[in-house]
C-alpha positions as CSV (number, residue, x, y, z in Angstrom):
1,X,-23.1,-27.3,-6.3
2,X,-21.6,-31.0,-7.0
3,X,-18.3,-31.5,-5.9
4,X,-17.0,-31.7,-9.7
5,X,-18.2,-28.7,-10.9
6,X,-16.4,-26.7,-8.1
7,X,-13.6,-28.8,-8.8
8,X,-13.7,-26.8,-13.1
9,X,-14.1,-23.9,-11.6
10,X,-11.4,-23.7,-9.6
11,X,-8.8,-25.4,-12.0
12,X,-10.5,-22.1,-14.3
13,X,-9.5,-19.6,-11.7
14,X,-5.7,-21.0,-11.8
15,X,-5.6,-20.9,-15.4
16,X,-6.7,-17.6,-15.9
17,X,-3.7,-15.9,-13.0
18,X,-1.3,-18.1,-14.5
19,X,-1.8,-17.1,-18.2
20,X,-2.3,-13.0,-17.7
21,X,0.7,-13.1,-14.9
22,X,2.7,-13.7,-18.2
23,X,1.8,-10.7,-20.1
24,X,3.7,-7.9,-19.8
25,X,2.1,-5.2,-18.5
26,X,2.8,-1.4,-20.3
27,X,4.8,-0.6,-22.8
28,X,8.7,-1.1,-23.6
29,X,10.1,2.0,-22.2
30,X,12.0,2.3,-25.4
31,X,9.3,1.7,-27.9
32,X,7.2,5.1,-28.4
33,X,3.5,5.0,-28.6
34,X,2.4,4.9,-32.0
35,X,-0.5,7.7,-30.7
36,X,1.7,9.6,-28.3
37,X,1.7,13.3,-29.6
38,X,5.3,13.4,-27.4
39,X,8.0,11.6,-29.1
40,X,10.6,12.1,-27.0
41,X,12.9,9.4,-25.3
42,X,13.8,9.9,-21.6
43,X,17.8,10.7,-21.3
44,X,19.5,13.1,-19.8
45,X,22.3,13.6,-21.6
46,X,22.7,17.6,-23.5
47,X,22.4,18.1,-27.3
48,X,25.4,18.9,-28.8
49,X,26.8,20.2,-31.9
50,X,29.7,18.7,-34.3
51,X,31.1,20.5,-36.8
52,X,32.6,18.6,-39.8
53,X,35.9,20.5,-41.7
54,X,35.4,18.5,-45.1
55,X,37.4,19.1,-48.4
56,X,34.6,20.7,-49.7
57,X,33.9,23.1,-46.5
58,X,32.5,23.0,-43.0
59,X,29.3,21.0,-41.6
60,X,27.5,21.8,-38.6
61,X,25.3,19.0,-37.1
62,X,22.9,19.5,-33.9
63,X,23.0,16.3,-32.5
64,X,19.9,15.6,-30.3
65,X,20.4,12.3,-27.7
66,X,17.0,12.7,-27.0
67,X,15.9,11.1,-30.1
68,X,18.4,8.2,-30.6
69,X,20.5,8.1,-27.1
70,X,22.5,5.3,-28.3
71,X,23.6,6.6,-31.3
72,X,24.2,10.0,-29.7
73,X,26.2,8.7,-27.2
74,X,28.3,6.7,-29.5
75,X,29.0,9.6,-32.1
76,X,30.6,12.1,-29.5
77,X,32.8,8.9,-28.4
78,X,34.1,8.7,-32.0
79,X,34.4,12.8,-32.7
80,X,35.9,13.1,-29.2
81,X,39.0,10.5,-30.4
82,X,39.1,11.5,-33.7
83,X,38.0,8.3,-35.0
84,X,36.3,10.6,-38.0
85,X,39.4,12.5,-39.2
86,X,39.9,12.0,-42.7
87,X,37.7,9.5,-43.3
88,X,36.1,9.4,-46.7
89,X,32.4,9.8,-47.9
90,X,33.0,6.8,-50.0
91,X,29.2,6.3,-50.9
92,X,27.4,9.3,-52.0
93,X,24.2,8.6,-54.4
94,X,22.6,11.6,-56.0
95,X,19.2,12.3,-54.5
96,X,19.6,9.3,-51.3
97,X,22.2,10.2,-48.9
98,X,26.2,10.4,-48.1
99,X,28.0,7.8,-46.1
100,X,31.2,8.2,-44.4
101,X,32.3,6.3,-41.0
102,X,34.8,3.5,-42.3
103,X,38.7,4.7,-40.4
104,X,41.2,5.1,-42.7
105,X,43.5,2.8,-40.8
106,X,42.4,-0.9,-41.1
107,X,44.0,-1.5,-38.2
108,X,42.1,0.8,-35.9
109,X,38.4,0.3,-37.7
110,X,38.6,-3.4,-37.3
111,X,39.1,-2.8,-33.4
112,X,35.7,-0.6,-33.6
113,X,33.7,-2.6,-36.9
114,X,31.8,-5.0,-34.6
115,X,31.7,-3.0,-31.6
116,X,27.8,-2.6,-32.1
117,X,25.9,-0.3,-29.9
118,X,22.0,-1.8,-29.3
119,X,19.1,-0.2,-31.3
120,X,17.3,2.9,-30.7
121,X,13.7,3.4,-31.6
122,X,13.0,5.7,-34.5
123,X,11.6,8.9,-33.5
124,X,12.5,11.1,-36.0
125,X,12.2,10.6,-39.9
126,X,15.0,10.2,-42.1
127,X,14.4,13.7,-44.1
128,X,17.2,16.3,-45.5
129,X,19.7,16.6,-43.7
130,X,19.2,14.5,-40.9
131,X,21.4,11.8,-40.2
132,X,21.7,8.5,-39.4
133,X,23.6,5.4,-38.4
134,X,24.3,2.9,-40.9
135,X,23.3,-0.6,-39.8
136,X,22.6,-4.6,-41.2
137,X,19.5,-5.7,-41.4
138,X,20.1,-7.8,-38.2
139,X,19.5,-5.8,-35.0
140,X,21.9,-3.7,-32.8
141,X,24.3,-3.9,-35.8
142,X,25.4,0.3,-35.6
143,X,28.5,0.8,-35.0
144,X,30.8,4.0,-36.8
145,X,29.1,4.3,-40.0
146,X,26.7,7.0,-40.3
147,X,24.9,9.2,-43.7
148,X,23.7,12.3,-44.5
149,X,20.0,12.0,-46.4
150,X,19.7,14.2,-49.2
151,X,16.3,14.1,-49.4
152,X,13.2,12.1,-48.1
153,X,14.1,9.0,-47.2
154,X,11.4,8.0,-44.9
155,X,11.2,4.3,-46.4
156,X,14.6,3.7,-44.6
157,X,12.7,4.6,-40.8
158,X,10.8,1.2,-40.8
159,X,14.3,0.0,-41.4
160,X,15.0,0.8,-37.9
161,X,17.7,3.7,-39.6
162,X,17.1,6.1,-36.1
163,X,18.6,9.8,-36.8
164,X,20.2,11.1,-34.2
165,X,21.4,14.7,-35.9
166,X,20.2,17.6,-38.1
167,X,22.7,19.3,-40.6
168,X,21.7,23.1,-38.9
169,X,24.3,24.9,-41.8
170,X,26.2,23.7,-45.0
171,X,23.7,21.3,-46.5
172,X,25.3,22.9,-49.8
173,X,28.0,21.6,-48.9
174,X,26.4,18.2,-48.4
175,X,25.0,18.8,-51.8
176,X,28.7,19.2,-53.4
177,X,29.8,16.1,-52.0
178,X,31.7,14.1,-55.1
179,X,28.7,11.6,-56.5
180,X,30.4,10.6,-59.5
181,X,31.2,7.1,-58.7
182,X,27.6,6.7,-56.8
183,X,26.8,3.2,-55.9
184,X,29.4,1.1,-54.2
185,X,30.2,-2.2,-55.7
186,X,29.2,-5.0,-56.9
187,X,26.1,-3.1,-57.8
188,X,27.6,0.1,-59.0
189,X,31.2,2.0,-60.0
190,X,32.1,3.3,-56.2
191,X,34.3,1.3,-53.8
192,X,34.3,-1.8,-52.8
193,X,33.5,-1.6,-48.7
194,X,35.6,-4.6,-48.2
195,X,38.7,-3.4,-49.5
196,X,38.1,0.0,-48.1
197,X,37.7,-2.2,-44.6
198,X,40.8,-4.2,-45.7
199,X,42.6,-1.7,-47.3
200,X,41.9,2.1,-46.4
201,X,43.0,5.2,-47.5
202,X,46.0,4.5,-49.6
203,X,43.1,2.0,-52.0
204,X,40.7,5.3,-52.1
205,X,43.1,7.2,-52.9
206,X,44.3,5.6,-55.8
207,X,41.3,4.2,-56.9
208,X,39.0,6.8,-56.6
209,X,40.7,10.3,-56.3
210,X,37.8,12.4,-56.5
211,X,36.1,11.0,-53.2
212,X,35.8,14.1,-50.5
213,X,36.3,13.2,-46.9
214,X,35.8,14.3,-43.4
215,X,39.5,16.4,-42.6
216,X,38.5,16.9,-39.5
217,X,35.2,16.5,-36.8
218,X,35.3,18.3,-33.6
219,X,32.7,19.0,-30.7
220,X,32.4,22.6,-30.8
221,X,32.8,24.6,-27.5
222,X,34.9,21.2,-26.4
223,X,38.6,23.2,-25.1
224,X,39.8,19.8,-24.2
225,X,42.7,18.0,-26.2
226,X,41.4,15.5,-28.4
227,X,42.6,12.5,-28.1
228,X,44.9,11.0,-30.8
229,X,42.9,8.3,-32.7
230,X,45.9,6.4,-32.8
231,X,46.9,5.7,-29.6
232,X,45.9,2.9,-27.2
233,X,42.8,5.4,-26.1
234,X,41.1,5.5,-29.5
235,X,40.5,1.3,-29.0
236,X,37.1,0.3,-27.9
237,X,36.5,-0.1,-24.2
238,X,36.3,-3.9,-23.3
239,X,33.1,-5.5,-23.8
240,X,31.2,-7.7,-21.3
241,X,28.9,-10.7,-22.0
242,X,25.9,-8.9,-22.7
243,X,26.4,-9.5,-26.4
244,X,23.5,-8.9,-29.0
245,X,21.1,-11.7,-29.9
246,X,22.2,-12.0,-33.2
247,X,26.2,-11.0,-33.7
248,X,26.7,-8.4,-36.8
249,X,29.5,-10.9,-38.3
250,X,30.3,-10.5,-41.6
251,X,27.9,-8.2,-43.2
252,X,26.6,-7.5,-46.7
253,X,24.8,-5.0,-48.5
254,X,20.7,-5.4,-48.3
255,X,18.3,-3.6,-50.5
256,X,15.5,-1.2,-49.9
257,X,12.4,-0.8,-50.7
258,X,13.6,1.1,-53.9
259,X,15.3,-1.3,-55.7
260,X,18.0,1.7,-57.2
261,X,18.4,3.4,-53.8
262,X,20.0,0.2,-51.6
263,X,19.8,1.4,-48.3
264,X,22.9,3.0,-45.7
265,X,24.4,-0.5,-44.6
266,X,27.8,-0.9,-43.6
267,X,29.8,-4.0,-44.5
């Protein structure tokens, strides 16, 4: 063999480690396998259940971490300091799904708007009565928003729109929810969710008095006190510098696949 050609094949040989040392090997721990018959996530955190006192009557929702640990994780923070006492369903569209998560306090939401929580992968389908966190369509954008599907809404799972609770009793209440001002604006006749940002309760209730809200969310079989959503408590917890990629800034309103059904984003 002539120096030069053992010379090739050796310069081969490097190539090929170097490039397949870069690939990664497996899969994401995070991302489930699209054949996988299992589609549970690894946590070990317990389901839970939340029941929500609304004007219109009582809520229960199984939570289950296992499907979207993130978003379970981050709802029990919010129930367990009261972040979702009366706050109003302030986007409910007959036949797609009921929003709610925006404080009634300006103050205290703007403390918690852009304390995004990272992505979870979508396990479950966005059917009746499951619910989900509102996002952008940038990613790791969830943060206190979350709706209520009223029916199949399985286009909004390739959204990245993870469920992360059932509604287990009082979907007819879910059902009785006030629709009458539907679609939020620009593109419909229900509130603005800038000024409800900006301006809370006081601008609901004057504007749109028929809106039904949240009176009060609780962990049920949780004896301790809850925690006042008011005090210096209820704030986020500092933040470090592992920031999301892309920063959920100011955020606006995308479209979903069905161009009269926008899909559950949060301003």
């Amino acid at each position: 063999m002539s120096r030069l050609t053992l010379l090739a094949l050796c310069l081969l040989a490097v190539c090929f480690v170097g490039c397949t040392s870069e690939t990664p090997e497996g899969i994401d721990a995070e991302v489930p396998e699209a054949a996988s018959g299992d589609k549970k996530t690894t946590t070990n955190a317990e389901g839970y259940q939340v029941l929500l006192a609304t004007t219109k009557g009582d809520i229960m929702l199984q939570v289950h971490p296992e499907w979207s640990p993130k978003g379970a994780e981050r709802f029990k923070e919010l129930v367990e300091l009261g972040f979702y006492d009366n706050c109003a369903f302030f986007r409910v569209i007959d036949g797609f799904m009921a929003q709610v998560g925006i404080n009634g306090d300006p103050a205290l939401h703007a403390k918690w708007r852009d304390n995004n929580i990272m992505d979870d992968p979508v396990i479950e389908s966005n059917k009746r009565g499951y619910v989900s966190f509102a996002k952008t369509g940038a990613p790791n954008s969830r943060s206190t928003q979350f709706f209520i599907n009223f029916g199949d809404n399985s286009n909004l799972d390739g959204m990245g729109f993870s469920p992360f609770a059932q509604v287990i009793s009082g979907m007819d209440v879910v059902d009785s929810l006030y629709k009458g001002y539907g679609e939020g604006a620009p593109r419909g006749a229900g509130p603005d969710q800038q000024r409800v940002v900006g301006e809370g309760n006081p601008f609901l209730k004057k504007e749109f008095p028929m809106l039904d809200y949240i009176v009060k969310a609780t962990i049920v079989g949780d004896k301790s006190a809850k925690t006042d959503a008011k005090s210096e408590t209820a704030e986020p917890a500092a933040k470090d510098d592992k920031k999301p990629a892309e920063p959920a800034a100011e955020k606006s309103e995308e479209a979903a696949a069905k161009p009269e059904k926008a899909a559950a984003t949060k301003e």
